[in-house]
C-alpha positions as CSV (number, residue, x, y, z in Angstrom):
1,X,-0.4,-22.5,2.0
2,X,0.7,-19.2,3.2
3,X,2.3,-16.4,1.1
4,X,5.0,-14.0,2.6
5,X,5.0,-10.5,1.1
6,X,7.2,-7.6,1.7
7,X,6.1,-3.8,1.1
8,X,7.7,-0.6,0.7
9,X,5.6,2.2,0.5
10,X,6.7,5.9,0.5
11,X,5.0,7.4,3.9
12,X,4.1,6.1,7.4
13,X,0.7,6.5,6.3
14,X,0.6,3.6,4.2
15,X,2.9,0.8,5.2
16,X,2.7,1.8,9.3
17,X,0.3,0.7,11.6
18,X,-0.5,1.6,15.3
19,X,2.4,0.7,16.3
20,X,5.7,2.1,14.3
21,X,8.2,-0.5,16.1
22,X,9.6,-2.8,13.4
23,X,10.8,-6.7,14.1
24,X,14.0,-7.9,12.1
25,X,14.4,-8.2,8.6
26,X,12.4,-10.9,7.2
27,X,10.1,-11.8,10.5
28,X,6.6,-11.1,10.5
29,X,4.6,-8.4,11.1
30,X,2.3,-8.3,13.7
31,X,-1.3,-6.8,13.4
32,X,-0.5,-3.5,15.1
33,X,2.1,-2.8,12.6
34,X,0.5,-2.8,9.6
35,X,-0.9,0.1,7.5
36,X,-2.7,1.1,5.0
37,X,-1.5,-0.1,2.3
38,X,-1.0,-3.4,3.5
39,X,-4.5,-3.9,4.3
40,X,-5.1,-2.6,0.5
41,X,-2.7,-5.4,-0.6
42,X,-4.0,-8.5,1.1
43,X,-7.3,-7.7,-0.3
44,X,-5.7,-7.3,-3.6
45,X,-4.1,-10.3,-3.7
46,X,-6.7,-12.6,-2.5
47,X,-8.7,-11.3,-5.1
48,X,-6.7,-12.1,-8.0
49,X,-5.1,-15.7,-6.1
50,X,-6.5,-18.7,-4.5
51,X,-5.2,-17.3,-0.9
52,X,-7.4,-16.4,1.7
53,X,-6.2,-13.1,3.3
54,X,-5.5,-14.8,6.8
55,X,-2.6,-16.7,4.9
56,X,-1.1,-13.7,3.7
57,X,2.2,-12.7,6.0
58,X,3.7,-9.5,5.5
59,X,7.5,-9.4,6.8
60,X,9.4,-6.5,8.2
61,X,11.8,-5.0,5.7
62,X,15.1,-4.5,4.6
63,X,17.2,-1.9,6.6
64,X,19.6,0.5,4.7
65,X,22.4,1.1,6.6
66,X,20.0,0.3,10.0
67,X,17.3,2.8,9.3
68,X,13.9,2.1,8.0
69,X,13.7,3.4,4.6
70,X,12.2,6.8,3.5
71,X,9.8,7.3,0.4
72,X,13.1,9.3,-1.6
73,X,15.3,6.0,-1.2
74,X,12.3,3.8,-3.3
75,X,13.2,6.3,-6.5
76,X,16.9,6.0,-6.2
77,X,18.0,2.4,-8.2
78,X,20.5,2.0,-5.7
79,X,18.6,1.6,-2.7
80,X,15.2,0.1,-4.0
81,X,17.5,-2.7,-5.0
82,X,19.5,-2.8,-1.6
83,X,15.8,-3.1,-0.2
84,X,14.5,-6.0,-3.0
85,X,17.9,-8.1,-2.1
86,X,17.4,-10.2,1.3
87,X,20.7,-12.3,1.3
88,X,19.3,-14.8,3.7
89,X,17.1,-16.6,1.9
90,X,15.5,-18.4,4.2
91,X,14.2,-14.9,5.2
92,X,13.3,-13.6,1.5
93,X,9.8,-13.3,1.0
94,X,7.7,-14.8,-1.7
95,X,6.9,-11.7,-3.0
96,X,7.9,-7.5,-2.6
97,X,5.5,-5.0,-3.6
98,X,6.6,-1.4,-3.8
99,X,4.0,1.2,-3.8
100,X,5.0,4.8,-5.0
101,X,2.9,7.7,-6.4
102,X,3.1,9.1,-9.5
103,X,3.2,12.6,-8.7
104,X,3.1,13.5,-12.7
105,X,6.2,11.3,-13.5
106,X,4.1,8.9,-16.1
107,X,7.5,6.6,-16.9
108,X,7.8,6.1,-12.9
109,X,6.2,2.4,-13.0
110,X,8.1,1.6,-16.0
111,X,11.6,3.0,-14.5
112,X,11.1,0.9,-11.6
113,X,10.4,-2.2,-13.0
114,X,13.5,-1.8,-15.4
115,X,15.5,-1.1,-13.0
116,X,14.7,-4.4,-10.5
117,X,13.4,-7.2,-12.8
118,X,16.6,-8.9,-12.6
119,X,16.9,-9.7,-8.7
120,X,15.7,-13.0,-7.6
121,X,13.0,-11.5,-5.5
122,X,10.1,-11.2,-7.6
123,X,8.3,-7.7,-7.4
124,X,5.2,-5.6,-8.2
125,X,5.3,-1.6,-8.4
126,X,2.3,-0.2,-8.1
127,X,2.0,3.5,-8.8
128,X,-1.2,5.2,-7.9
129,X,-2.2,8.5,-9.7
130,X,-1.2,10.9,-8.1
131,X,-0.8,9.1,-5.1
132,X,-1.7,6.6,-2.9
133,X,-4.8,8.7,-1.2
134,X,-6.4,8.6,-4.6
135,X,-6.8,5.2,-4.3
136,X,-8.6,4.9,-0.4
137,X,-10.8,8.3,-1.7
138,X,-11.8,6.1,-5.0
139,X,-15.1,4.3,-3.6
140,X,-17.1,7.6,-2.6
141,X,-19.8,5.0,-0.7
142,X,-17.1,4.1,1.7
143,X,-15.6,7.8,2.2
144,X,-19.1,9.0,3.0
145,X,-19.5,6.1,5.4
146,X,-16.3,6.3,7.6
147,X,-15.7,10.0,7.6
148,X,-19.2,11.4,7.0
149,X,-18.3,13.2,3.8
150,X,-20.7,14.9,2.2
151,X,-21.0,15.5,-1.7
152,X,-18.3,13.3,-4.1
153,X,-15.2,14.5,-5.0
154,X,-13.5,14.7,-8.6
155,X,-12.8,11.2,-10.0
156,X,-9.7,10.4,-8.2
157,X,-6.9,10.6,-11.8
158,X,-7.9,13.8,-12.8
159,X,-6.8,15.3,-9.5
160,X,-3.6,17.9,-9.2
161,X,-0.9,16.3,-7.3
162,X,-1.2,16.2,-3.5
163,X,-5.2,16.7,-3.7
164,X,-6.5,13.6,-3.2
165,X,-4.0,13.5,-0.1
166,X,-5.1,17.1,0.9
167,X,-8.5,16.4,0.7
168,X,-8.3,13.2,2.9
169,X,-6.4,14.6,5.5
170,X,-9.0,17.5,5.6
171,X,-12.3,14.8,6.1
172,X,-10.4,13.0,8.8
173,X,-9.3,15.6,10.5
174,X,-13.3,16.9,10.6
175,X,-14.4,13.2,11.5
176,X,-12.3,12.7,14.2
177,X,-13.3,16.4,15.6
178,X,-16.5,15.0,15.8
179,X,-15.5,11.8,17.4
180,X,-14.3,13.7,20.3
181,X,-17.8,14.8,21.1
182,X,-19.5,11.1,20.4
183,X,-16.8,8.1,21.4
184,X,-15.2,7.8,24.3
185,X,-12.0,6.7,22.4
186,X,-11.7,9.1,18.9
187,X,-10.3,7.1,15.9
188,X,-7.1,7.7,15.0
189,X,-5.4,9.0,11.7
190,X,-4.0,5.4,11.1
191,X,-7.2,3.7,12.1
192,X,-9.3,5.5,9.8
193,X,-6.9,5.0,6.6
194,X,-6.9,1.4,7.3
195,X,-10.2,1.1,7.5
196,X,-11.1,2.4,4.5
197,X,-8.5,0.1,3.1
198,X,-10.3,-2.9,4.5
199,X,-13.9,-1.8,3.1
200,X,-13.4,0.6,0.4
201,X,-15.3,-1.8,-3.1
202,X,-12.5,-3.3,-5.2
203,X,-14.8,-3.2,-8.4
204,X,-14.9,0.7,-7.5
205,X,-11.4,1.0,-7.4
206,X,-10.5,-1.1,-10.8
207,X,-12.3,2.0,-13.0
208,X,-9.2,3.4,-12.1
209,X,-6.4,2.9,-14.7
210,X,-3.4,2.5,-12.2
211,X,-5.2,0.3,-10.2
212,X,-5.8,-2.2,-12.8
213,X,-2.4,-1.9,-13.8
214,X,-1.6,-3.2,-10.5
215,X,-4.2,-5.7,-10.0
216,X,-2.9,-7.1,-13.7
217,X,0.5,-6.9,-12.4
218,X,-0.3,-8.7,-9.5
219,X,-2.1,-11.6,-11.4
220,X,1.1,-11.9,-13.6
221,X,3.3,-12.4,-10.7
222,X,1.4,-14.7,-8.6
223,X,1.0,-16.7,-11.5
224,X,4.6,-17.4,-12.0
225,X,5.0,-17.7,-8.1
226,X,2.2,-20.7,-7.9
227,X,4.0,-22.6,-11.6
228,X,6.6,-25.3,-10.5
């Protein structure tokens, strides 16, 4: 059994990859292309569903008016549903998970979801507070691992907007300085997000309230996608 997802996130640092070249709507996504946040996801979901993370395929998205979305188009009803609606649907995924950050707006989950629980494509929103950095700087062990940080941070929601985002930007920038003078090849930007998607400790993360929501959230939908 495999599982088909589609993701919208709001930057290219969570739902790109390597490679920012995008098959058609609907097709999968190969390894190179996916970010982040997609890496968070699969874990997330094998966690809460009996599917391994090899059988989870994440397909390119929707196209509004042929360009790849941006992160303004997820809060605008409109266009969040134009991106949820796949009128083949042979090429609609099983499932569309659309990853925004709060940014101090506390009804954003709850907006979302009202305005795209009636589509036929069932869908998760996931809000991280503030944003989506929060959630790869939440298990210090694994920060401290990858980027050689030093010290822990404040706990990740009590953070001013755009700090856990400034703060991660600043410790990869500093670990990929020092690459340059110990690999032959210095990790990238996108490689070092992803992997501390793929290794940061779930059980870290879910002592953060907006990740259980989403876990929860998650579990609910799965549920329904797995009852005849």
């Amino acid at each position: 059994m495999s599982l088909r997802v589609v993701l919208y996130a709001e930057g290219p640092g969570e739902d790109r990859g390597e490679d920012v070249w995008l098959p058609e709507p609907g097709e999968l996504l190969p390894p190179d292309s996916l970010g982040a946040a997609h890496h968070l996801v699969a874990r997330v979901i094998a966690s809460v569903h009996t599917i391994p993370t090899a059988a989870i395929r994440f397909v390119s998205p929707l196209r509004l008016q042929g360009r790849p979305h941006r992160g303004s188009d997820l809060l605008l009803t409109r266009n969040l549903r134009r991106l949820l609606t796949f009128a083949s649907p042979p090429r609609r995924p099983d499932l569309a998970v659309v990853m925004v950050d709060e940014d101090e707006q506390p009804s954003r989950r709850k907006d979302l979801v009202a305005s795209t629980q009636d589509l036929p494509l069932r869908s998760v929103v996931a809000v991280p507070v503030r944003e989506f950095e929060a959630w790869l700087i939440g298990d210090h062990a694994s920060v401290r691992s990858l980027l050689g940080v030093t010290g822990s941070p404040p706990a990740p929601e009590t953070m001013a907007r755009r700090e856990a985002k400034r703060l991660l930007t600043n410790w990869m920038e500093a670990a990929i300085a020092a690459d340059s003078s110990q690999r032959a090849e210095p990790r990238t930007v996108q490689q070092l997000r992803a992997h501390l998607a793929q290794q940061c400790d779930l059980t870290t993360l879910e002592r953060l309230a907006a990740f259980q929501q989403f876990r929860e959230d998650l579990r609910h939908r799965l549920r329904e996608h797995s009852s005849p």
